[in-house]
RODO-2510 file (C-alpha; in nm, 4 decimals, decimal comma):
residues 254
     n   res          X          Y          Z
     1     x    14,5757    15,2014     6,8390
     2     x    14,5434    14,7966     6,7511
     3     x    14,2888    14,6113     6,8776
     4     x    14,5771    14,3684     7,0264
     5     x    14,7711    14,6234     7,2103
     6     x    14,4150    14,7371     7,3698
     7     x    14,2422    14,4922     7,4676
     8     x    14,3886    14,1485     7,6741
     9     x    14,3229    13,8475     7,4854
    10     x    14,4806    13,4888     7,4598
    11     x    14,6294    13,5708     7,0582
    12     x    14,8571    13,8391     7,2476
    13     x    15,0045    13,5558     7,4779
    14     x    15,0060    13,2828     7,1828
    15     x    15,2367    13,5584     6,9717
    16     x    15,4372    13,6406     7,2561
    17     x    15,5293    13,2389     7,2739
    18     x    15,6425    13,1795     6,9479
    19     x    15,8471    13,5200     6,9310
    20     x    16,0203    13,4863     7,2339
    21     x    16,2847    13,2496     7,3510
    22     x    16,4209    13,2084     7,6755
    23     x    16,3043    13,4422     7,9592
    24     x    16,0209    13,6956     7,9066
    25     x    16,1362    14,0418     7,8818
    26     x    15,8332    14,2473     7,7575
    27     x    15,5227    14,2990     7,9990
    28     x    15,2269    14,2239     7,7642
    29     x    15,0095    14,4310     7,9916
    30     x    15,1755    14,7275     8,0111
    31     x    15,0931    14,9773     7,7834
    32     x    15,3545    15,1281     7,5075
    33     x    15,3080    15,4981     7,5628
    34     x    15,3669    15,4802     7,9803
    35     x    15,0993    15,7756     7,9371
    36     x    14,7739    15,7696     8,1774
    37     x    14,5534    15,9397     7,9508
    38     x    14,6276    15,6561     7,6837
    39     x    14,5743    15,3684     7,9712
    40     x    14,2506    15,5388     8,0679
    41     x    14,1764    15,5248     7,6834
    42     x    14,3002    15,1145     7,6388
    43     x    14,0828    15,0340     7,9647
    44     x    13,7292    15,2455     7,8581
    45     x    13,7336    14,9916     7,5694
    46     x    13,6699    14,6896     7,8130
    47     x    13,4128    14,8690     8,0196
    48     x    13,0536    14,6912     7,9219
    49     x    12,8773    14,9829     7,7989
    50     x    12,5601    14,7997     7,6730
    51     x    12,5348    14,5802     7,9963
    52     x    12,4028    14,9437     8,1399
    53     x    12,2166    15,0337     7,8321
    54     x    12,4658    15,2419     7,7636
    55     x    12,3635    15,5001     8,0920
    56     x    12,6937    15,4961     8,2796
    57     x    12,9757    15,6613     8,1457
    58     x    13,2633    15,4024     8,0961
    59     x    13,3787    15,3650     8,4600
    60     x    13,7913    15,2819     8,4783
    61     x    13,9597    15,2176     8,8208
    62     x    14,2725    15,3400     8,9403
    63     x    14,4371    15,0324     9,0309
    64     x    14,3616    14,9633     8,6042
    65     x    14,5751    15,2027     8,5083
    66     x    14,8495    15,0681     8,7657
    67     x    14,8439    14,7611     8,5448
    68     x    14,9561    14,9123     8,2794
    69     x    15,1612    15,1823     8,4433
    70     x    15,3979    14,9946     8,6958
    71     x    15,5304    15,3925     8,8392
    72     x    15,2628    15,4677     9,0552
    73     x    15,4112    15,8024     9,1104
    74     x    15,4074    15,8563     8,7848
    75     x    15,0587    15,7332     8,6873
    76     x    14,9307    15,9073     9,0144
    77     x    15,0672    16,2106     8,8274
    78     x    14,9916    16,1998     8,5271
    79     x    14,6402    16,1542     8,6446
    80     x    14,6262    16,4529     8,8938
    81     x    14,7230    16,6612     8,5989
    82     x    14,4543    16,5251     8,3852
    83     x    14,2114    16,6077     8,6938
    84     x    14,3430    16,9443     8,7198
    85     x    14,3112    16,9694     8,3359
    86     x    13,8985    16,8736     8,3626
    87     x    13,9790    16,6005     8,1510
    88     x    13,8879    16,3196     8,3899
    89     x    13,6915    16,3435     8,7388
    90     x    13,7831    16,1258     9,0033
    91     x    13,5012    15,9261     9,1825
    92     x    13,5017    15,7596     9,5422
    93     x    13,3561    15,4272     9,4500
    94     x    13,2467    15,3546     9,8019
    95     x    13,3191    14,9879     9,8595
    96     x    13,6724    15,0638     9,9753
    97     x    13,8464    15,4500    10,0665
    98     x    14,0925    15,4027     9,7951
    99     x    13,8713    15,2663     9,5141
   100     x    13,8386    15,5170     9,2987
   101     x    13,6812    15,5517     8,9503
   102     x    13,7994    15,7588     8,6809
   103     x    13,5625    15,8991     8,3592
   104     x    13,6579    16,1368     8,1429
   105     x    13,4820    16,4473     8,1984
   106     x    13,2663    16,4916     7,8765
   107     x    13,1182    16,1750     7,9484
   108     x    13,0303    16,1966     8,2702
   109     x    12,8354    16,5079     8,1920
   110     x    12,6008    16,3755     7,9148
   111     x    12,5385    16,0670     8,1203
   112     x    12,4445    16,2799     8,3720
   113     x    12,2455    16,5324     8,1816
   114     x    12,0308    16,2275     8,0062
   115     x    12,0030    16,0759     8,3760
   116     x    11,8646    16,3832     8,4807
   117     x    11,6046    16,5172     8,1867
   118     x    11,2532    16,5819     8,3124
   119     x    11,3254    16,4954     8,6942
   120     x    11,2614    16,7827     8,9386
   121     x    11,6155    16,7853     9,0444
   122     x    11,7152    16,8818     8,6721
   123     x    11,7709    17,2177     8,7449
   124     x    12,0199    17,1551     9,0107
   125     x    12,2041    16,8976     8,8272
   126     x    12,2263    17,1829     8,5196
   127     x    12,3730    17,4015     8,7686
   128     x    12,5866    17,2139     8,9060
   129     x    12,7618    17,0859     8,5535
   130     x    12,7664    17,4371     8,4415
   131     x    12,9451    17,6201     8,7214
   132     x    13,0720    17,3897     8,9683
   133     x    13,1955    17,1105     8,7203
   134     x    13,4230    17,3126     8,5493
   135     x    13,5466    17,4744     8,8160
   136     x    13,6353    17,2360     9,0600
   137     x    13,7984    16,9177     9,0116
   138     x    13,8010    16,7874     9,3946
   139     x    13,6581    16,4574     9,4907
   140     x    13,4411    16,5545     9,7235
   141     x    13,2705    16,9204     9,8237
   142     x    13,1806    17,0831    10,1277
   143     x    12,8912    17,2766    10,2913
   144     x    13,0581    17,6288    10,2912
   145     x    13,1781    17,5516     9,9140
   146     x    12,8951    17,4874     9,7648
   147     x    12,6831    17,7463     9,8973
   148     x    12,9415    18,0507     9,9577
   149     x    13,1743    17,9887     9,6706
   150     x    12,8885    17,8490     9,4084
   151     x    12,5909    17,9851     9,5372
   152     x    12,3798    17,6474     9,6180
   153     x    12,0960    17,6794     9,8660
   154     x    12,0087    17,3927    10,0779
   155     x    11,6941    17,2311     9,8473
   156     x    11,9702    17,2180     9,5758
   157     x    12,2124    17,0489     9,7471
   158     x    11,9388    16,7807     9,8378
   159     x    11,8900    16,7398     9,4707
   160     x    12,1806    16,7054     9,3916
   161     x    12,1921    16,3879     9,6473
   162     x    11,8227    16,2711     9,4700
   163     x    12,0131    16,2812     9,1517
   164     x    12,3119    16,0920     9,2071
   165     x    12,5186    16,3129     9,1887
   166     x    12,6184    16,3407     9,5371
   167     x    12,6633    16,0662     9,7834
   168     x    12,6582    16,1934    10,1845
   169     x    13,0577    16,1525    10,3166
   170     x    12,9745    16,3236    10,6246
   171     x    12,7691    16,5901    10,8154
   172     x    12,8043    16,9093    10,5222
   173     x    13,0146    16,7049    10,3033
   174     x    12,9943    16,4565     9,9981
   175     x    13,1377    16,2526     9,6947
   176     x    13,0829    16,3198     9,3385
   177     x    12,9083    16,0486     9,2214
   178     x    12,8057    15,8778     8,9161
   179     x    12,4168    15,8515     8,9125
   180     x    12,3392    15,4914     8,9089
   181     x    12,6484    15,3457     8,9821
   182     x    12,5305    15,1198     9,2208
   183     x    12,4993    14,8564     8,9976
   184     x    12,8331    14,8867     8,8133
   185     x    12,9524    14,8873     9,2188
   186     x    12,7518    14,5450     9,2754
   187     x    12,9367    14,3943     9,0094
   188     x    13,2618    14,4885     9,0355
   189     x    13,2900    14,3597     9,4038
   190     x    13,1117    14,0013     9,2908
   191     x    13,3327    13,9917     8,9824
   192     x    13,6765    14,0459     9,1656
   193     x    13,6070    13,7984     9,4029
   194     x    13,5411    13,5666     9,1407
   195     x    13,8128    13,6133     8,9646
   196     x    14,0371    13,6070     9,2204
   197     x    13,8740    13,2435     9,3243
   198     x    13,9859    13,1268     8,9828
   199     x    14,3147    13,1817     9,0625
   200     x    14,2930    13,0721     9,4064
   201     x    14,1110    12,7036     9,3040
   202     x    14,4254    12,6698     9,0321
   203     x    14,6547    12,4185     9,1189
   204     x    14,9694    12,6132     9,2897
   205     x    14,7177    12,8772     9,3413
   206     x    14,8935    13,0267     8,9731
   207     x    14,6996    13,0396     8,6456
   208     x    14,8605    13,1094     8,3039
   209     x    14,7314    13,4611     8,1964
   210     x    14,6370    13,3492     7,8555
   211     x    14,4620    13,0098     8,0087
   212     x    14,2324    13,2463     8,2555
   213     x    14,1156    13,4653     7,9782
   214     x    14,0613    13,1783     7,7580
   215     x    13,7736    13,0430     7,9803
   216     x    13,4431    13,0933     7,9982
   217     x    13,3673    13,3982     8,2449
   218     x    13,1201    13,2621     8,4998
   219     x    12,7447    13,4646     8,5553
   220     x    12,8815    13,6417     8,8342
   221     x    13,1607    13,8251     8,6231
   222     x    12,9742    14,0702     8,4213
   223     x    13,2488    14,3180     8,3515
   224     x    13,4434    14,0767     8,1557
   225     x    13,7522    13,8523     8,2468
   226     x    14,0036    14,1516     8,1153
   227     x    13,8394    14,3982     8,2832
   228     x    13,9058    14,2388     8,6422
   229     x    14,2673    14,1148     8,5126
   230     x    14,3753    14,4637     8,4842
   231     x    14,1951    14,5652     8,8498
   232     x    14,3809    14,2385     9,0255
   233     x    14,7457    14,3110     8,9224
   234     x    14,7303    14,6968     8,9565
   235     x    14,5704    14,6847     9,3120
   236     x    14,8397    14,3489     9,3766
   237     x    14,6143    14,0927     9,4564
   238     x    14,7425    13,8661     9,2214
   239     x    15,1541    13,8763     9,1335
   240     x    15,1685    13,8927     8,7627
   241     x    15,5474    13,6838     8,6709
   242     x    15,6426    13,6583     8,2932
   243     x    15,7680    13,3432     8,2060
   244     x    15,8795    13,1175     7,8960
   245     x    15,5102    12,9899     7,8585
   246     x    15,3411    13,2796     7,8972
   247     x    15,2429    13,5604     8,2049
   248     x    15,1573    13,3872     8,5046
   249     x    14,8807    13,5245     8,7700
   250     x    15,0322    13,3893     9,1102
   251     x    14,8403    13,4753     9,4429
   252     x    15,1023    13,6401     9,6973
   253     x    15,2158    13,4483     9,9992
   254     x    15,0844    13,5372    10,3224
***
């Protein structure tokens, strides 16, 4: 997989330029296998691993991979199988009922085992990877579940909230969670609203794709300029239009 066809950058948009003439056909943002296991893949490469030290595992959103998979049917799919496969969990990010985050499964689990070593709610976290992990793929779990079906007693449970691992949804019921997401959340919500003001301030309220991700990203942006590019068009904040001079972000009309 090129580093071009990965990652968004300005050289993409420059080349599409001088190939093409007259209207834009391609979409340089969608990706060439219209798999969601490969746009998972392209998008973990923009996640900021060492702005966590390297403690979260790479965090995607679903609205990403509807950037680069236009059929949400199909991406909503494609992804369901991967769930149901344990290749990929599905997390409820919290900010918003349909924000969710997608990790692939391996790393979730060693992010979560390293999260958890030497803590008193180790053990539960252990268990929990080991036989519920595997097992289940749901996005959330209930009371009767977990202790019934898994064998969790109470204390456990509440370690498993300690840890992270669990965020409260309601009375006997919770999220999976990624242990210290909270900051990853923080900056995600800053960062799209950023980004989106860029477009907003831009003259037409329109920026040229390649101009936006040629700029410098400013301090509230963390997760990169790419990373929030993908998030905008897939959850169709922004209108992404191909034209002769490049991909145009265009804020909808209200």
């Amino acid at each position: 997989m090129s580093r071009k066809r990965r990652l968004l950058a300005p050289e993409t948009f420059a080349l599409k330029k001088r190939r093409e003439r007259g209207p834009v056909e391609a979409d340089p943002l969608r990706g060439e296998s219209g798999s969601a296991r490969a746009a998972v893949e392209e998008l973990v490469q923009l996640f900021p691993r060492g702005l966590f030290e390297d403690a979260l595992p790479p965090i995607v959103l679903r609205s990403q991979v509807y950037s680069l998979l236009p059929d949400r049917t199909v991406a909503d799919r494609q992804l369901k199988e991967l769930q149901e496969q344990g290749e990929i969990r599905i997390i409820q990010l919290g900010f918003d009922l349909d924000a969710h985050g997608i990790v692939f499964t391996e790393d979730y689990r060693t992010r979560v085992l390293k999260a958890c070593d030497g803590r008193p709610y180790a053990g539960a976290v252990q268990k929990f990877l080991a036989s519920v992990l595997p097992a289940c793929g749901d996005l959330s779990f209930q009371q009767e579940q977990m202790t019934q079906t898994f064998g969790f007693r109470d204390p456990e449970i509440t370690h498993l909230v300690k840890a992270g691992v669990f965020t409260v949804r309601d009375a006997g019921s919770w999220w999976l969670a990624v242990p210290g997401a909270g900051r990853f959340i923080k900056y995600f919500v800053k960062g799209r609203q950023a980004v989106l003001g860029m477009v907003r301030k831009a003259k037409y309220r329109e920026l040229l794709l390649s101009e936006l991700l040629g700029r410098r990203a400013p301090a509230t942006v963390q997760l990169g300029l790419a990373y929030h590019v993908h998030d905008l068009i897939g959850a169709q904040l922004v209108d992404c239009v191909s034209t002769t001079s490049g991909t145009i972000l265009r804020l909808p009309e209200t």
